[in-house]
N, C-alpha and C positions, 0 to 999 in steps of 0.2 A: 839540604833543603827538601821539602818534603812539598808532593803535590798533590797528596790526596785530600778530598774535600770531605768535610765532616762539620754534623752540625750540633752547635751548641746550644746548651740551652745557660740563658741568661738572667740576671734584673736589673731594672731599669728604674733607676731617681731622678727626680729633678728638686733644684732648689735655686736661688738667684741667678736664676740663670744657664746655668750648667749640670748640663746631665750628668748620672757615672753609673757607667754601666759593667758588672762584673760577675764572677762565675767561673769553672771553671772550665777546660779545654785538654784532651790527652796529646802527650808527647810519647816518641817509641821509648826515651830512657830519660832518666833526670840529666843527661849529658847536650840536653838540643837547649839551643835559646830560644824564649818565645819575644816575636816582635810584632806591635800592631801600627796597623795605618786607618785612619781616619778620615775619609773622603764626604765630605758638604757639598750639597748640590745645589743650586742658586736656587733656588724655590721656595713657595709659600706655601704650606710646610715646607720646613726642609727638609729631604730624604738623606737621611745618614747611612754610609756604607765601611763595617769597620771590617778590614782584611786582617788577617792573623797568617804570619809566617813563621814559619821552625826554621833553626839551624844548628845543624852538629857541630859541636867544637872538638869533635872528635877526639883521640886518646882511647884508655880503656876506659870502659863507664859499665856499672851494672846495667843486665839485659833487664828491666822492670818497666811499666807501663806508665808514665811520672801524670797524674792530674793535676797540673799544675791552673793555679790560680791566676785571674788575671783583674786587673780595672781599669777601664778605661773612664777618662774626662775629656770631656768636648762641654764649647757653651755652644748653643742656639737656642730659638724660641722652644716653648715651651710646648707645642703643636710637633714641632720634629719627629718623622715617623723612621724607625732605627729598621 
């Protein structure tokens, strides 16, 4: 698991409702998992907070820098500030 903080840059859709927001994000090798969580805050707007975690499944894995892709979907209103 990796804790360093790094910032992505993103885009942002809406349409019936649900946002998807995607882009992508580095890993130290194509060997780590990427995993996200998606926190809603009771508000009007609502403030969305999407955390992104890695994990090594370790083994051998090439030492390469993976840009791995991601997308996330959540619904809320349409006001929602990410």
């Amino acid at each position: 698991m990796t804790d360093e903080a790094q910032t992505v840059v993103a885009t942002r859709s809406y349409a019936s409702g649900e946002h998807t927001v995607n882009g992508t994000i580095q890993l130290p090798t194509p060997c780590y998992d990427l995993v996200h969580d998606v926190m809603i805050m009771e508000s009007y707007p609502e403030q969305v907070v999407i955390n992104f975690t890695s994990a090594d499944r370790g083994g051998v894995c090439i030492q390469i820098i993976d840009d791995r892709a991601f997308d996330v979907k959540f619904k809320a209103s349409e006001k929602a500030t990410v």
